[in-house]
N, C-alpha and C positions, 0 to 999 in steps of 0.2 A: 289756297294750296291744299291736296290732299294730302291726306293721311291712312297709311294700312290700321289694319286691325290688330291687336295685340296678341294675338296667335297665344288666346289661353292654352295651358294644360288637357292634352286629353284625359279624358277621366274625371276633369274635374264635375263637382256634383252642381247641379239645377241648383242657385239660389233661391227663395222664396220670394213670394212678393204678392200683394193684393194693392190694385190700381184700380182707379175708375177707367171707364172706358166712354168715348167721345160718343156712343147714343144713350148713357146716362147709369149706365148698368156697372158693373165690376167684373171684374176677373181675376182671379189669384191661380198661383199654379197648379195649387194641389184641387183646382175645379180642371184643371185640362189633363184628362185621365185615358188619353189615346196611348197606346204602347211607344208613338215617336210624339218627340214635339220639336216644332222650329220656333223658337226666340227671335223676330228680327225688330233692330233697332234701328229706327225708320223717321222719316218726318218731309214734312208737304215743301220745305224753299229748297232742297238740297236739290240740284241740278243729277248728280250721281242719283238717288233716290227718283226722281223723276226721268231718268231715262230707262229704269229697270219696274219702273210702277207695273205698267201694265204686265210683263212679265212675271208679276210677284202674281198677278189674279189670276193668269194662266195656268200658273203652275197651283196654285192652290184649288182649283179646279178638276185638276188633270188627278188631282190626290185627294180628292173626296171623298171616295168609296176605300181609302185606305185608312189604315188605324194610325191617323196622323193628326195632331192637332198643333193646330197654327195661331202666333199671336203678336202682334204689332206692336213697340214700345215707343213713344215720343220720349225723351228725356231736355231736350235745349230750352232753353230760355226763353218764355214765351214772351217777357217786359222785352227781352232785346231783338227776339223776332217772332212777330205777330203770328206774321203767315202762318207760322206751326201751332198757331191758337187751337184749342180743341173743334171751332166751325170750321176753321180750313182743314183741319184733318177728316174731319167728316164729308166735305168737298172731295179732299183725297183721294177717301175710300168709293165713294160712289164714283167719281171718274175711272176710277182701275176697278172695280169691277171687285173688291176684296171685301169677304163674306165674314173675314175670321175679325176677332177682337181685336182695336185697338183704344190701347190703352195708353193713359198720359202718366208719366214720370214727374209728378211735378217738383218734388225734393233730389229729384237726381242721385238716389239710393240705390234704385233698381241699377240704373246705368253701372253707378261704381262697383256694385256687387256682381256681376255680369262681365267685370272690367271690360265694357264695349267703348270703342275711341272715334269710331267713326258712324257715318250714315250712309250707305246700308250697311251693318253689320250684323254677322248670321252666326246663330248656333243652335247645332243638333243632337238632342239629347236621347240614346235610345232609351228603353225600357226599365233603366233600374234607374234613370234621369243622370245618367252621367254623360259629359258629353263625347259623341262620336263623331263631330265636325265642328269648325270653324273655318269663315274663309267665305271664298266671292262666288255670288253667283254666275258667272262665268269670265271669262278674259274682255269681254267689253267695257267702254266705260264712253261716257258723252262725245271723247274727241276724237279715240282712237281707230273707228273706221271698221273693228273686229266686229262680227254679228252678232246680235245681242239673241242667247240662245238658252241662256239659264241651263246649263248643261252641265254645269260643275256642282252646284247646290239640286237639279234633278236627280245627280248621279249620286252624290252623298244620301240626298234619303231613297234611291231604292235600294240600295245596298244597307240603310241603318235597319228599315224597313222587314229586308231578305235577314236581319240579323247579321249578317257584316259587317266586318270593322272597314271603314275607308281608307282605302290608303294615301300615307303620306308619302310625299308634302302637297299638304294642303295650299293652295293661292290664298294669302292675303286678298280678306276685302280691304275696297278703297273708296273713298268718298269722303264727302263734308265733315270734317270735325265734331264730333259734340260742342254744344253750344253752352260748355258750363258757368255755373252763376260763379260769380266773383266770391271768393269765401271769404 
């Protein structure tokens, strides 16, 4: 069953974090020093994630030459699904086409600090790293028949971008659950 997004606080500030990332390297935030950045909390079995994949490469394409930096977080439980092993993430990435960092959560730290609930789930931080969006990349989802247009998450960063604040109300993302460990 899905789940929305927890519709953090605007304003609130970029947690930290330093992750390996699935071609062997690292990434922490204070290395992605673009004036925007998008957070997305992502992984390879999530049906929701996998029908927006290619569209996540699209759009990180189309914002290349912009001062945007982009980065992908697995957080679920890799003993309770594989699929989302750091090789199938890298499978992932090369099937969509996705250039930017992704990085594995394996303590589920990042996740909670982030409070992200679902997969895909987005946030956009402008320039002083506070956030200026949360919420879906646009109104489609696997069943619903709406085109999948990335139009909602395009329009948040050209407007964080343009220095704009986006206006609310934001759409709840939806999607697969976090896959968290048993505490």
């Amino acid at each position: 069953m899905p789940i929305d997004s927890l519709m953090v606080p605007l304003g609130t500030p970029a947690p930290t974090f330093d992750l390996p990332t699935v071609d062997g390297g690292r990434v922490a935030l204070d290395d992605l020093t673009a004036r925007v950045l998008l957070v997305m909390f992502v992984c390879n079995h999530c049906p929701y994630v996998q029908h927006v994949e290619d569209e996540l490469g699209r759009l990180a394409a189309e914002f290349a030459n912009d001062d945007l930096a982009i980065v992908a977080i697995c957080s679920n439980d890799v003993e309770a699904y594989p699929d989302d092993s750091p090789d199938h993430l890298r499978e992932q990435a090369a099937r969509a086409g996705w250039t930017f960092p992704y990085a594995v959560d394996e303590t589920q730290e990042v996740a909670r600090a982030y409070n992200a609930a679902c997969t895909p789930d987005f946030f956009v931080y402008g320039p002083e790293r506070t956030l200026a969006y949360r919420g879906a990349l646009d109104e489609s989802s696997p069943r619903n028949d709406k085109p999948l247009t990335g139009e909602l998450l395009r329009g948040a960063l050209e407007q964080v971008l343009a220095g704009a604040a986006v206006p609310e109300p934001h759409i709840p993302s939806m999607g697969c659950g976090i896959k968290w460990r048993d505490a």
